[in-house]
N, C-alpha and C positions, 0 to 999 in steps of 0.2 A: 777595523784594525785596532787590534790592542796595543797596547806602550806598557812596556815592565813599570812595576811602581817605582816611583822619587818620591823621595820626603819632601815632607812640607817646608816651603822656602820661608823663613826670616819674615814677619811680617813690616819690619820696616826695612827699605831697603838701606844701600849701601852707595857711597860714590858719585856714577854719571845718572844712575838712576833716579837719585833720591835728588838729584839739585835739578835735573827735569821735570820732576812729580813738584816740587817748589816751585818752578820756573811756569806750570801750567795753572798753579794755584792762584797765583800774582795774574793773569793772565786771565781769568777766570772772572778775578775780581774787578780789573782793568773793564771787562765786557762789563759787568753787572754794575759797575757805575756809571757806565756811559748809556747805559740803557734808561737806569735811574733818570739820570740829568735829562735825557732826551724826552723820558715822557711822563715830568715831573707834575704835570698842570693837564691831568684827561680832560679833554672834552666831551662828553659835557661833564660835569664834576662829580663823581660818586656823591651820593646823601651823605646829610651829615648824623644818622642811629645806622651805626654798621655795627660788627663787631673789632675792625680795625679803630674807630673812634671809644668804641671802651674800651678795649686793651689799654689808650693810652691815656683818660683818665683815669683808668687802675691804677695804672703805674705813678702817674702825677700824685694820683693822693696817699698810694706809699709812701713816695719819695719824700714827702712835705707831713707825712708824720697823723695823717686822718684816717688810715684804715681801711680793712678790705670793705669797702662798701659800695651798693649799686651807684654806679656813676652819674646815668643821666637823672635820678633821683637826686643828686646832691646836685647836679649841675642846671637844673630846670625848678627843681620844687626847693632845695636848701636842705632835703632833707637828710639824714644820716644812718639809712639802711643796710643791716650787714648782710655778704654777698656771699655765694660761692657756685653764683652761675656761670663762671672761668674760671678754670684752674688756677692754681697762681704762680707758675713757674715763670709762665712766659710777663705778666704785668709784674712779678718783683726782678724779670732778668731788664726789665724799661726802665724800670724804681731807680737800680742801680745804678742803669745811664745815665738816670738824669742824675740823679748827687752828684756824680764825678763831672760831672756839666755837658751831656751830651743829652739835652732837652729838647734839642727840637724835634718838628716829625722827619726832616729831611737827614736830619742826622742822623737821626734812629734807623731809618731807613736803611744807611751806609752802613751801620755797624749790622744791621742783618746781611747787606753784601758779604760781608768779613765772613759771617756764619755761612752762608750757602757758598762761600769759596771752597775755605775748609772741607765743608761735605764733597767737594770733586776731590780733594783730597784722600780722602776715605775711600769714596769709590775707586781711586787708581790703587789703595790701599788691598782691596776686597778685592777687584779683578785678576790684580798681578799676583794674591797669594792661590786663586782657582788658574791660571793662564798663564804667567811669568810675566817678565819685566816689561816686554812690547804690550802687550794684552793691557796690561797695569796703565802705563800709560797709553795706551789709544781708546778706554776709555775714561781715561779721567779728561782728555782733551774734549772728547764727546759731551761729556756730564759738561765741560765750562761750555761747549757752543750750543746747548740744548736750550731751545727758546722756553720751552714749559719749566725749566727750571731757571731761569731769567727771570719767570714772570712772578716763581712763589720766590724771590730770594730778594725782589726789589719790592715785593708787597710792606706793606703794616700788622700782618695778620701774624698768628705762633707757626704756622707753618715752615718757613725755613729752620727756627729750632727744632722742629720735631722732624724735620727730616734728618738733619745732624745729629739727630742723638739718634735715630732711626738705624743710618748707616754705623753707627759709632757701637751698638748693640750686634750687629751682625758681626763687625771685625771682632768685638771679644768674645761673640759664640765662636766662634772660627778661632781666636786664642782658648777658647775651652776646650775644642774638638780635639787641635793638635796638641797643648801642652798645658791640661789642666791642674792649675794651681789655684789654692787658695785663695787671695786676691781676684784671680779670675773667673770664680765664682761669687765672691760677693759682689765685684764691678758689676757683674749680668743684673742681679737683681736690682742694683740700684741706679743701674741707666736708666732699667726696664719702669721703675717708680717712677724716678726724675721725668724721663720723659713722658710717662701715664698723667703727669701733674703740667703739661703742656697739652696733648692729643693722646685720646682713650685707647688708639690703635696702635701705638708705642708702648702701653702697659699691655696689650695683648699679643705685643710680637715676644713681648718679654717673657709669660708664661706660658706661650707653646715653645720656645725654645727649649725653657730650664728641665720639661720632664724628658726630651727625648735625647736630649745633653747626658742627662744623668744615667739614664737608660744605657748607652752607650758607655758609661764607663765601667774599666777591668776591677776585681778586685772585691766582689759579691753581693749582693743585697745592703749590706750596711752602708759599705764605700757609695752608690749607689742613693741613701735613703741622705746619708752626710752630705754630700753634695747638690741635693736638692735644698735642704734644709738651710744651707750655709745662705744660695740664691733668696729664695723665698723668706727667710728671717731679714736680710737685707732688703729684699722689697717692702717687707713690712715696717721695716725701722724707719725707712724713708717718707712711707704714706703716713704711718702714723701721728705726727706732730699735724699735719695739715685735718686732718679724720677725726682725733680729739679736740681740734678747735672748731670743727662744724658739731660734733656734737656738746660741747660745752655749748653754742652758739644758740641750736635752734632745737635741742635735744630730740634728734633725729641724726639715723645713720646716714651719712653723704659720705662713703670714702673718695670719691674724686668733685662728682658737681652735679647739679641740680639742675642742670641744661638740659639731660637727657625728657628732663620734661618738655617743656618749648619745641625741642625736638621732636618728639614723637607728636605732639599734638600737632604740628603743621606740619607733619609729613604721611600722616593719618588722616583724613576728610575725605570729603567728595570734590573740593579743587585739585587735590594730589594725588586721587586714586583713576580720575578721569577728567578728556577736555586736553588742553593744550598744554598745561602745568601737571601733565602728570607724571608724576616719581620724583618730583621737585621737594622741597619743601616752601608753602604758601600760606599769605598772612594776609591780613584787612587790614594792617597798620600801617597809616599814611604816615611815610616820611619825605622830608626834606630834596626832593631828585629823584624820588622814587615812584614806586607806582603801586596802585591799590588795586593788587589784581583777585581778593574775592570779597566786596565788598556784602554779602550779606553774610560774611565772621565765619564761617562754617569751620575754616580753619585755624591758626593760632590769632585769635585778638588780642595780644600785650599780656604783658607779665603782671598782673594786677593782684597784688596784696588788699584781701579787705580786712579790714578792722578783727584784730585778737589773731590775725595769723601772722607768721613768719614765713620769708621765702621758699624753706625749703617743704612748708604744707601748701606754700601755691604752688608749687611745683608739681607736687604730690597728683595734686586734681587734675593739672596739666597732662601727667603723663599717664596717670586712671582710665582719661577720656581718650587717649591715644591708643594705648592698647586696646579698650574697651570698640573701640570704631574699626581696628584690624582685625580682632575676633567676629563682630558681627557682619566682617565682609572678606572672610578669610579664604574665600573663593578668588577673590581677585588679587590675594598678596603675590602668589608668584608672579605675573603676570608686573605687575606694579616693583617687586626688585629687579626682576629683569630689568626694567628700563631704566631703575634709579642705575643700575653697574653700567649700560647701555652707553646713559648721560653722560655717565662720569669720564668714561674712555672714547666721547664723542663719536658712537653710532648710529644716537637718536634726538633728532629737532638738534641739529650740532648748530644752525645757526642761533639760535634761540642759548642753548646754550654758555654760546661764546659772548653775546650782548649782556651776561646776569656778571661779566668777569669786573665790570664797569661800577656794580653797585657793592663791590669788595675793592678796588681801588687797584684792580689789576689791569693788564694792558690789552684789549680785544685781540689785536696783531699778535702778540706773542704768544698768547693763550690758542689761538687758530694754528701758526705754525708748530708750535712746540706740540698741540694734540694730535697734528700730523704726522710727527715724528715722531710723539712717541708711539703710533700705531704701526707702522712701519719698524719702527724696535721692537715691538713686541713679534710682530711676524718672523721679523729675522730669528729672533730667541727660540719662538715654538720650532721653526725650522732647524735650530740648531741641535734640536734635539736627537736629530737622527744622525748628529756627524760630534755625540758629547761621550767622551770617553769615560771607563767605567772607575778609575782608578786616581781620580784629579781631587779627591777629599768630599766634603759633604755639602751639594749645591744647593739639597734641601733648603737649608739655613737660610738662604735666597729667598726660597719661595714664602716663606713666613711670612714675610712683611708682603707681601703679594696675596696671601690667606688674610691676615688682618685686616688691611684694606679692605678686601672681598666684605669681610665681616660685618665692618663699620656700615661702607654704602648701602648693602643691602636691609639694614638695622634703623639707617636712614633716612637717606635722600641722596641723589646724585648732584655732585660738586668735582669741575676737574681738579679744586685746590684740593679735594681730599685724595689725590694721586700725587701728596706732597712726598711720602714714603717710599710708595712703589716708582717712582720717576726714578730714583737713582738707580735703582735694583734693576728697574730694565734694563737701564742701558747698562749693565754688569752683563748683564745676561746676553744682550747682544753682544760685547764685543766677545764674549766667549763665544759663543757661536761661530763669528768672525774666524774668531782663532784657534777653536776646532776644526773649521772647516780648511782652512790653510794645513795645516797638522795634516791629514786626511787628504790634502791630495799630494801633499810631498811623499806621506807611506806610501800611497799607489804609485805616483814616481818610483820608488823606491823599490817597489819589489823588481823581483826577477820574472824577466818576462816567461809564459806557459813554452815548453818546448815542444 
């Protein structure tokens, strides 16, 4: 059943609307602190070499004036190694905390609450401009009571940033779509950097948006070429500063990090490609609460700088060896991304899974029910597609960050944190389905019965 078109609604609202979508944001937060507080102290205690514990000696030694440099190098050996195996968005958004004096981890922790409030924000934002006012707010109610997003929003990790910039990238495609302006094409590109300098998958929701954005607009080939250009000059002004400080650095191209090495190289081997860790990413480095699950190194054994090199040529041989080990078993890669996307949306070894949530400093509990829920949103959404009207603006735009994801894991390893992005988007997408399908049995009400 078709619906005449309506323009697109005001994306923020007005009135009872708008102090309900506030009233669920507060409410949101309320849960995500009480979550916090309750399970402040995991048993047993994540290790102490995470990536949540260098994020916040990054930040610490912004804040205090020593520089991007490898942390637990400074923090173990004294040494003063420059880094750019993390982004730096997310350890100078800690930097900044702590100056203004919110230093501790428990604090920081709250002010990431504040951040993943906000993003239910957004989502009621994104829903209610695809679904209306109900739609808008029934899921931003969802997005606060969603345990998988509980679990990234009370974490240590960049994740709840980059899901907020995440969602915050969709609502200004969707202001580009309906009323593209100046300003809202440069915002696109430079969410799309900002957040690319938190999570890689946030720079790559940003460039498949900006070509089929521009594609879409009236006005000819130039109009068209200008509005790409305006996006992408703005992406680029933003990476830049960080891009000439790695190459002034280690005179080597790194436009975002040098992770991608360590990455591929434990996510490449014979512990990752097969055995019980496979599609993971796996290491022989003993830490602190951890576990040394391949001890004869096959896969990534530490970051190790030797003598006349700079991190980003250890990186280099790191990530050499990684692809080098997928080419020579390049039979087994499909088989092996299957499982890392498998992983990640808890279809495979989901118990084994949900126990690694522990050595990031997330909560088993919430990480099990929130992977439940969101597999069941996802159902509801593919369901919804057969009751989703043709005429309700560009849902595509949705699915972007649901392609990026896709992108990252499969490039990777399986991690439910890296469904930091697509968590919200699903449940966009469910309750539009929800609220299609409501729509759809009122028109059948509605018609006139056959005589």
């Amino acid at each position: 059943v078709e619906e005449p078109p309506r323009p697109a609604p005001r994306l923020l609202p007005r009135g009872r609307t708008l102090l309900l979508l506030c009233l669920i944001v507060l409410g949101a937060l309320g849960i995500r602190l009480y979550v916090l507080d309750a399970t402040a102290s995991p048993i047993p205690p994540p290790p102490t070499v995470t990536d949540a514990a260098a994020y916040r000696l990054l930040g610490t030694n912004l804040a205090h004036g020593r520089g991007y440099i490898r942390p637990f190098d400074l923090q173990r050996q004294g040494r003063h190694v420059a880094t750019a195996e993390y982004p730096p968005v997310f350890p100078a958004f800690l930097a900044a905390a702590d100056v203004v004096g919110i230093s501790s981890e428990t604090w920081q922790r709250r002010l990431l609450c504040v951040v993943g409030s906000l993003t239910v924000g957004l989502v009621g934002l994104v829903a209610r401009r695809f679904g209306g006012d109900a739609v808008g707010l029934g899921a931003a109610g969802l997005a606060a009571l969603q345990p998988a997003m509980w679990s990234t929003d009370t974490s240590a990790l960049s994740e709840p940033l980059a899901a907020f910039l995440g969602m915050a990238i969709v609502l200004t495609a969707v202001s580009v779509w309906d009323r593209p302006r100046t300003w809202s094409w440069v915002l696109l590109g430079a969410l799309a950097a900002l957040g690319g300098l938190v999570r890689i998958e946030v720079l790559l929701m940003g460039v498949l948006l900006i070509v089929p954005l521009a594609v879409h607009q009236h006005g000819g080939v130039r109009r068209q070429l200008s509005c790409a250009a305006l996006a992408f000059g703005a992406m680029v002004l933003v990476l830049a500063p960080w891009t000439v400080r790695n190459w002034l650095t280690f005179h080597q191209f790194v436009p975002i990090s040098d992770n991608v090495g360590s990455a591929l190289r434990g996510a490449n081997c014979d512990g990752a490609y097969r055995g019980p860790f496979k599609g993971l990413w796996v290491t022989n480095v003993n830490v602190v609460g951890g576990n040394q699950v391949d001890p004869q190194g096959r896969c990534f054994s530490g970051f190790v700088i030797t003598r006349g090199q700079n991190e980003a040529q250890a990186a280099t041989v790191l990530r050499n060896d990684g692809v080098r080990y997928a080419l020579h078993h390049a039979g087994q890669v499909p088989g092996v991304v299957a499982v890392r996307v498998l992983r990640t949306v808890g279809l495979y070894h989901f118990d084994q899974q949900v126990n690694f949530a522990r050595f990031e400093g997330r909560t088993l509990r919430w990480d099990r029910w929130g992977t439940r829920l969101f597999q069941l949103l996802a159902v509801v959404a593919l369901l919804g597609l057969f009751f989703r009207p043709r005429d309700h603006g560009p849902r595509w735009i949705l699915g972007v960050s649901l392609l990026a994801v896709l992108v990252t894991v499969a490039s990777t390893y399986g991690n439910f944190r890296f469904r930091a992005v697509a968590d919200p988007v699903v449940v966009v997408l469910a309750a539009l389905a929800v609220g299609d399908f409501v729509r759809w049995l009122q028109a059948r009400g509605a018609a006139p019965a056959p005589s």
